[in-house]
Structure formats: C-alpha cells, structure tokens
C-alpha positions in Angstrom: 0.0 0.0 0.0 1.0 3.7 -0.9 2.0 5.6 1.5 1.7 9.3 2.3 3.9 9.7 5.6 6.5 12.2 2.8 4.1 14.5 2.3 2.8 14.3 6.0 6.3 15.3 7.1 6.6 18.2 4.1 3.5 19.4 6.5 4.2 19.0 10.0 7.5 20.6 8.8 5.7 23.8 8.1 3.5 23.4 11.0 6.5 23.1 13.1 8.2 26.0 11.5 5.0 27.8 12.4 4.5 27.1 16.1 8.1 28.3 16.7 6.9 31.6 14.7 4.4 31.9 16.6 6.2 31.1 20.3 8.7 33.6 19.0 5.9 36.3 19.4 4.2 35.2 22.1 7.6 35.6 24.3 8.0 38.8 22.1 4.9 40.4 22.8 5.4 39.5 26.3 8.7 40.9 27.3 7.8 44.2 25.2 4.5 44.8 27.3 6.1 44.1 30.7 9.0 46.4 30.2 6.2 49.0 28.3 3.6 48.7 31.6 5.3 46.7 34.4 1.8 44.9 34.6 0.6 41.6 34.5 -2.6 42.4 33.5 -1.5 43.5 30.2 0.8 40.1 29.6 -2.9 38.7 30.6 -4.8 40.4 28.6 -2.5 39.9 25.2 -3.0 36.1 26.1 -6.8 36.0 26.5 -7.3 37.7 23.0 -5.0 35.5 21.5 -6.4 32.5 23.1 -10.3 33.7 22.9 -10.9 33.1 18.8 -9.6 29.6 19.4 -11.8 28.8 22.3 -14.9 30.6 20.6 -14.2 28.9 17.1 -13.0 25.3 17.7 -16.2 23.8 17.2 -17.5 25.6 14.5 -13.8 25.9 12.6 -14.6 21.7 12.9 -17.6 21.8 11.0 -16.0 23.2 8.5 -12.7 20.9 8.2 -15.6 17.9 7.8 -17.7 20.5 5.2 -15.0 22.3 3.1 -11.6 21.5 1.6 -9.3 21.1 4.8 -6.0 22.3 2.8 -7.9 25.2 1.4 -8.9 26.2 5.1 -5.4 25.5 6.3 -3.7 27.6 3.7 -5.9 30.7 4.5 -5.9 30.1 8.2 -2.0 30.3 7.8 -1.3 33.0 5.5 -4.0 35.6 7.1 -3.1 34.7 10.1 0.2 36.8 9.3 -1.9 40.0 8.8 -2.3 40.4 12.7 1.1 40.0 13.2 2.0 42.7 10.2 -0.1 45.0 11.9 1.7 45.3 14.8 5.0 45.2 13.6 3.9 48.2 11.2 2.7 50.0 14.9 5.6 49.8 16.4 7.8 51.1 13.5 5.7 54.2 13.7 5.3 54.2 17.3 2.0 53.6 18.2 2.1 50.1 19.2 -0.2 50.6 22.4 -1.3 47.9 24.5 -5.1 48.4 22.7 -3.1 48.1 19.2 -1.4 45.1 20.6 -4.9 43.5 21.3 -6.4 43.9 18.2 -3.2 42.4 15.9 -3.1 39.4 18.0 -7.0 39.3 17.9 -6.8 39.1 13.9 -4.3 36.3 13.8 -5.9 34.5 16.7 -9.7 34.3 14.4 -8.1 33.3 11.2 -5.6 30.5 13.1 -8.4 29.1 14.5 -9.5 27.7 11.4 -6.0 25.6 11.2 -6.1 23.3 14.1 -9.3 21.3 13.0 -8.6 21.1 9.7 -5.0 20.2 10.3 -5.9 17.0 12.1 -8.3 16.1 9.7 -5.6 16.6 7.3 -3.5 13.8 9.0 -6.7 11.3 8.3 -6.5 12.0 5.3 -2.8 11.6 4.4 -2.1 8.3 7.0 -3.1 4.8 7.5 -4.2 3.7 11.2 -0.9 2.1 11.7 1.1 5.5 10.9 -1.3 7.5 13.6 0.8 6.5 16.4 4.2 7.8 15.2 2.3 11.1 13.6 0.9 12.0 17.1 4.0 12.2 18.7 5.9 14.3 15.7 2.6 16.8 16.5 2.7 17.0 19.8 6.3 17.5 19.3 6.0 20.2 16.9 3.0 22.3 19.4 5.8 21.7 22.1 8.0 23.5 20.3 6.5 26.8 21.0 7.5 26.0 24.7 10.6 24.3 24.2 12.8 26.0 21.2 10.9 29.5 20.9 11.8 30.8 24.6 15.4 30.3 24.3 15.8 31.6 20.8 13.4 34.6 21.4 15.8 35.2 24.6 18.8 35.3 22.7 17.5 37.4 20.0 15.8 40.1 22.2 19.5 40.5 23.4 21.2 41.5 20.3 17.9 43.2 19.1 14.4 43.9 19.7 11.0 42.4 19.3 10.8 43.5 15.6 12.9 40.8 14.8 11.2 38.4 16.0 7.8 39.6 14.1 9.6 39.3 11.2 10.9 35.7 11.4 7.4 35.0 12.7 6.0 36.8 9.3 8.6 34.3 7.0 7.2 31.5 8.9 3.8 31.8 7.7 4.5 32.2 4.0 6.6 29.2 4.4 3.9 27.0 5.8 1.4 28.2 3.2 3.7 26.6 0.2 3.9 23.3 2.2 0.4 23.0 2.5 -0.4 24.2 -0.7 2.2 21.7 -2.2 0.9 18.9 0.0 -2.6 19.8 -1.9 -1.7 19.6 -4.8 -0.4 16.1 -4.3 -3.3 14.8 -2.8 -6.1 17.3 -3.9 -9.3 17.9 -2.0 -11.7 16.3 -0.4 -15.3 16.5 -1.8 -17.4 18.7 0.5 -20.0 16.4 3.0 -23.3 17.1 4.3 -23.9 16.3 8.0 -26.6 16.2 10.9 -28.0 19.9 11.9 -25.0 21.4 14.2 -27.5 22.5 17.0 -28.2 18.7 17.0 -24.7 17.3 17.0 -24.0 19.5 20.0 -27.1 18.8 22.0 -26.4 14.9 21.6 -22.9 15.3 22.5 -23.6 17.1 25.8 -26.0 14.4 26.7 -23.7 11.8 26.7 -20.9 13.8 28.7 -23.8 14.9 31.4 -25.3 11.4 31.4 -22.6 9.2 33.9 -22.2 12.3 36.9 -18.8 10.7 37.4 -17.5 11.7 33.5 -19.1 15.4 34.1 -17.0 15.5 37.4 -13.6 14.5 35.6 -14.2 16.8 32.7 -14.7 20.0 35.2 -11.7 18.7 36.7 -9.9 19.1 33.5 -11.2 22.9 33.8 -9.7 23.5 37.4 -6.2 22.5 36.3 -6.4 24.7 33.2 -7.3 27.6 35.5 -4.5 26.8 37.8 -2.3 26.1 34.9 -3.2 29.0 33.4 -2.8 30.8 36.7 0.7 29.4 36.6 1.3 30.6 33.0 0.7 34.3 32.5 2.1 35.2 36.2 5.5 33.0 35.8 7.1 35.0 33.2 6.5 38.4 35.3 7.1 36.8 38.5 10.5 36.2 36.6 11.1 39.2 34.9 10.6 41.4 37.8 14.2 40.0 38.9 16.0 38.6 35.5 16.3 39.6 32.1 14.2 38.2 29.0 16.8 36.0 28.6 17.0 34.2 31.4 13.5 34.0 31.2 14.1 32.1 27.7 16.4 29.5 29.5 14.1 28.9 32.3 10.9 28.5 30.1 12.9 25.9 27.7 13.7 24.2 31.3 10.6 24.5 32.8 9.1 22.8 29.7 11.5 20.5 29.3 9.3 18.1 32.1 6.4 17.8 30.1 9.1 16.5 27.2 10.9 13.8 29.5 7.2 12.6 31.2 5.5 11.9 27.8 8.1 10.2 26.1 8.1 8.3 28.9 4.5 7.4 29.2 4.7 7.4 25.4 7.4 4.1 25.7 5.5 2.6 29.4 2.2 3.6 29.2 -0.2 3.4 32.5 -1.3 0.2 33.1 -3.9 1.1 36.4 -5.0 3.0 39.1 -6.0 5.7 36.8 -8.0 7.7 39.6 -5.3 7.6 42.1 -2.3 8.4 39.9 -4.6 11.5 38.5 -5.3 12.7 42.5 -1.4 12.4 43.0 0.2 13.9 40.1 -2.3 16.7 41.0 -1.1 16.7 44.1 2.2 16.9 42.9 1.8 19.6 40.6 0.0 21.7 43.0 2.8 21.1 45.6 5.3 22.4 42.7 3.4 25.6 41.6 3.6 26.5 45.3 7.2 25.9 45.7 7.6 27.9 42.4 6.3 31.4 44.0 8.0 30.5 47.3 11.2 31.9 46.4 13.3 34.0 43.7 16.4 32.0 43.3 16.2 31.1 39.4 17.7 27.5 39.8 14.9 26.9 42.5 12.7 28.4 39.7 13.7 26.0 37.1 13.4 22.8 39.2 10.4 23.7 40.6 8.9 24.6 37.0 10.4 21.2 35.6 9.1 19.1 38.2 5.5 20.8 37.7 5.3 20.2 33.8 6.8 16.5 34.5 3.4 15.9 36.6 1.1 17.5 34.2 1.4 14.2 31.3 0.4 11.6 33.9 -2.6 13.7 34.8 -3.8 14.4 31.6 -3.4 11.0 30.6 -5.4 9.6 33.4 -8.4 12.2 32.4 -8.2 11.2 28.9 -8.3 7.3 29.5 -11.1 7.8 32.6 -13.2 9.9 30.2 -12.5 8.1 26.7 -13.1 4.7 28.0 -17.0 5.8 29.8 -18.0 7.3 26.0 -19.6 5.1 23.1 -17.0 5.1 20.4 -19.8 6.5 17.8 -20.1 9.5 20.5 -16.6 10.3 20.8 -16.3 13.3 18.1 -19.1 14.9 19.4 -18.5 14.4 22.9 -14.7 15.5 22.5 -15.7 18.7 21.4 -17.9 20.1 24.1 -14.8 18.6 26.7 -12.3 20.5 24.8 -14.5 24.0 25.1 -15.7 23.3 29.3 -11.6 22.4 29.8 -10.8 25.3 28.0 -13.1 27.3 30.5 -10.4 27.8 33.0 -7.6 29.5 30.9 -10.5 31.6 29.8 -11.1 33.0 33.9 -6.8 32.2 34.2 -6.1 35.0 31.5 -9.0 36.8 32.4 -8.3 37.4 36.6 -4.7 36.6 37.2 -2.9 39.2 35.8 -5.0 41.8 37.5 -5.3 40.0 40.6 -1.3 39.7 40.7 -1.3 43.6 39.7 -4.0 44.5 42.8 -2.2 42.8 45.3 1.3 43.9 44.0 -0.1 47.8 44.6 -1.3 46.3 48.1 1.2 44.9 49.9 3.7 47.3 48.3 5.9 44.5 47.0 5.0 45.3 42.9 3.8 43.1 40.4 6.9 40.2 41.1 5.4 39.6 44.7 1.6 39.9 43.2 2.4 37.3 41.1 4.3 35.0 43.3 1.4 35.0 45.8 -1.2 34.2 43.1 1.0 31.3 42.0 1.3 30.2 45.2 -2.8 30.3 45.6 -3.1 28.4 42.4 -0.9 25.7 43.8 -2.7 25.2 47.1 -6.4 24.8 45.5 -4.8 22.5 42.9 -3.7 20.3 46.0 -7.1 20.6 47.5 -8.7 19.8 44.2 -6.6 16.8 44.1 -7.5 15.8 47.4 -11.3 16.3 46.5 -10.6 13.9 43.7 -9.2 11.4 46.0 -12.0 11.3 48.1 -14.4 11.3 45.9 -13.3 8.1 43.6 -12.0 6.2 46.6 -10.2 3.0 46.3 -10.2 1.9 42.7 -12.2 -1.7 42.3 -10.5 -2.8 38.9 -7.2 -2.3 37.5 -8.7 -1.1 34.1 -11.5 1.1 35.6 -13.7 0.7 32.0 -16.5 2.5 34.0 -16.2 4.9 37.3 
C-alpha cells in the first residue's frame, strides 16, 4: 500500500516551523508589554485575546474541516493569520504600538488561526493509514511543544542582540513558508469532496448528553477545567514573576527548562504507558503539581525556579493522561467526536477565567502589599498551587479506592 507519511512530514514541517513563529511572538509580545507597563494584567490580557478566537471557534472551525476543503482552510488560516502579526510590527515602527493596538493584531491572527487546528488533524486522516497515527501523534505534539521548548530560548537570545521586531519578522517568513507546504501537499493529494452532515445544534445537544449522562465523567471533565485555571494561573504570572528579577533571557532558558518536564514525562508514558490505578495516579500527580506551583512562588532563586517549573510540567502528562483514559473509555465510540468537542471547550473554561483574573489579581495585590507586580504574582502562584492540591485531594476522596485495575467505568 502507498503511503503518504513524505508528504505528512513536508507538512508538520511547516506546522513546526509555524508554532516556533508563533512562540517567538508570544515571548516577544510578552517581554515588550512588561518592560512598556510593568503589569501583568496586560501580559494577561494579550494572552486572552490570542487565546479567545480559538476557544470561541473550535467547534465551529470543525464543522468546517468535515464540510469544506481542509488544505484550502489550512492555507488561509496560515497565510491571514500573518496579517495580525503585520499590523503590529507596522505599529511599532511608527510608534504607536499601544497595548489596545497590541490586542487587536493578535486578535486578527488568533480568528483566522483558529481555522487551522481542526482542519490540520483532519488533514492527517486523510494523508495516514491507522498504523502511521501513532508515530504522527507524537511528531505533533512534538511540533505544538516546540512553541514552549525551542521558541523561549531563541526569542531570549535574540531580544538581546535586538528587539521584538525581529522576531515579528521571522514569525512573518514562517507563515508564507507553511502556506507553500500546504499548498504543495494539496496539490499532491487534492481535495476532499465537500460532506453534508446532521443539523450542528443537534450534533452538539447529543454530545452534551452523553458527557452529562454518567455524573462521574461530568465530574472529571470540570476537573480538567480547574487544572487549566490553575495552569493558566501558573502561566501568565511565571514569566512576570520572573522578569521582575532577571532579564528576558533568562527568562528564555528557564521557560525551555521548565518545559523541558512535560518532554521527558511523555516520552516516557509514550514508551510505558499506564497500566492502572487511573484515579489515584490522576489525585497524585495533581497533588504533585499543586505542591510544585507552590514551591515555584516561594522563592526568587532562578535555579529553584527551574526545578520547581520542571518538576511541575513533568506531573502534568500523567494527569492528563489519566483524564483522557477515565473519560474516553466511559464514552460510546460513535459519541466520541461529538463528545470531545464540548470537553475541549468546558476544559478550555479555565484559561479563559486564568487569563481573564490573574494578571489583575497579581497587579492589585502587588499595589497592596507594596511588593509590585513580582510579589503579586508570586502569591497568586502560590494560591493556584494550594487549590490545585485541594482539588486533588477532592478527587481522592471522591473516587476512593479503585475496584479494577482497568476502571472501564467509574
């Protein structure tokens, strides 16, 4: 049989090209407001509008991957999405790159990226045999990693020789150059005839029925949305709590670091596996991480900083593999796509209150107790940690002692 992993890799190459673009602006963006405002709240703010089209769109930019050609989609999701990012690199060569201006460019590239994701996945279907999903999951969550891992420390580096322009520009080059792999990986395989499907309104409706149906599932799925919140929490506030002692590029080194655990945990889960006790490993690598965002905050020592933040990405894989198994398994297979969606969007609810509250919470209690936005944001880390270990122990209590090792139903 024919295979079509080569042109799969000619477009996670692009892709991955694309999500170190895009990390390069994110840290970019970050550093410049910070040093521009000395406030959290902005950092927070950037985040949420960059993060909002995606949580808004998601389902409906899904709808269209299965109704529309998917390459098409990807190809203008990708290239427009460089218009947002134009707009405020043409700001701030006149000077007028306000914190409002900021908002909007990242707003534009946010709406138009949104239609990427679902079609890109789709897009994989398409290209790979069953047997070849395995190896292409890893190479993409290798390539959306990349944003955490590579970006930092280059962004870092280049912010000291330069400024943030630069890095708009590379970010600019890396959209063009992911248009011409998908466009070439089109052409290859043309498109995919347009399908008619089941009323959305209906789709949906049916969907949240069967994740409302077993209380237990519901329960595990807003779990999912506390540990966004507190990893959200964690998040926006780390890189002020940072830079309110060290340079941006120190900050770099210490992101690449801190993300380095969630590297090391899932390619180890990715060669072990869990076997059982799904509920009680998910309580304790809670527990775990919640412990670690507290010792994070506790001090301003930048090694203790990077252990800390290593140790809490390590424990964040073995939780979200525990949800995903507990919550996959108690689903009918031919209610999976529809269920999945409405998950990803009540998960997503916490970094939607994360970017939202923490940045001005960190900035309130910064004016408060006269310590500035460093100690603000320390102390709300620190919060985040401690309800993360009481959500954990919530967890605990409420699952008890697992029966089975498999735990096909809760």
């Amino acid at each position: 049989m024919k295979t079509n992993f080569k042109k799969f890799l000619l477009l996670w190459s692009g892709e991955l090209i694309s999500s170190i673009g895009g990390g390069l602006t994110s840290f970019g963006l970050g550093v410049y407001i910070f040093n521009e405002t000395g406030s959290a709240a902005g950092m927070a703010m950037v985040t949420l509008f960059g993060f909002l089209p995606t949580f808004l769109l998601g389902i409906p930019a899904g709808v269209l991957a299965d109704r529309y050609d998917r390459r098409l989609l990807m190809m203008i999701g990708d290239g427009c999405s460089a218009l947002g990012v134009i707009y405020i690199l043409i700001s701030m060569m006149r000077g007028a790159a306000t914190l409002p201006v900021i908002c909007i460019g990242v707003l534009i590239s946010a709406v138009f990226s949104a239609l990427l994701e679902p079609s890109y996945r789709a897009t994989i279907t398409d290209l790979l045999t069953e047997e070849e999903y395995s190896k292409a999951g890893g190479l993409v969550s290798l390539a959306g990693s990349a944003r955490y891992l590579v970006s930092p420390l280059i962004a870092g580096f280049l912010l000291s020789v330069s400024d943030v322009k630069l890095l708009l520009v590379i970010d600019i080059c890396t959209f063009f150059l992911t248009v011409i792999c998908v466009a070439v990986v089109r052409g290859a395989i043309g498109s995919k005839p347009s399908q008619d499907h089941e009323p959305f309104m209906k789709s949906l409706a049916e969907g949240w029925h069967v994740i409302t149906e077993k209380r237990d599932v519901f329960i595990l799925v807003i779990v999912s949305s506390l540990i966004t919140l507190f990893m959200g929490m964690f998040q926006i506030l780390a890189e002020p709590f940072i830079l309110s002692s060290y340079d941006a590029a120190t900050l770099g080194v210490a992101e690449t670091i801190c993300a380095c655990g969630m590297l090391v945990t899932s390619l180890y889960l990715g060669i072990r596996g869990i076997k059982n006790g799904f509920t009680k490993k998910l309580a304790i690598s809670l527990m775990f991480a919640g412990a670690f965002i507290f010792l994070f905050g506790l001090s301003n020592n930048i090694v203790l900083i990077c252990c800390f933040g290593f140790m809490f990405f390590a424990s964040l894989p073995v939780a979200n593999n525990c949800l995903d198994y507990l919550v996959r398994t108690n689903i009918p297979s031919e209610a999976q796509g529809r269920a999945w969606g409405l998950i990803g969007f009540i998960s997503q609810l916490g970094y939607v209150f994360a970017y939202g509250l923490s940045g001005i919470a960190a900035d309130m209690i910064g004016r408060m107790t006269g310590g500035g936005v460093g100690h603000g944001s320390a102390l709300v880390i620190m919060f985040a940690g401690v309800f993360l270990v009481i959500s954990a122990i919530g967890i605990r209590i409420r699952f008890g002692k697992e029966k089975v090792s498999k735990e096909p139903s809760l």
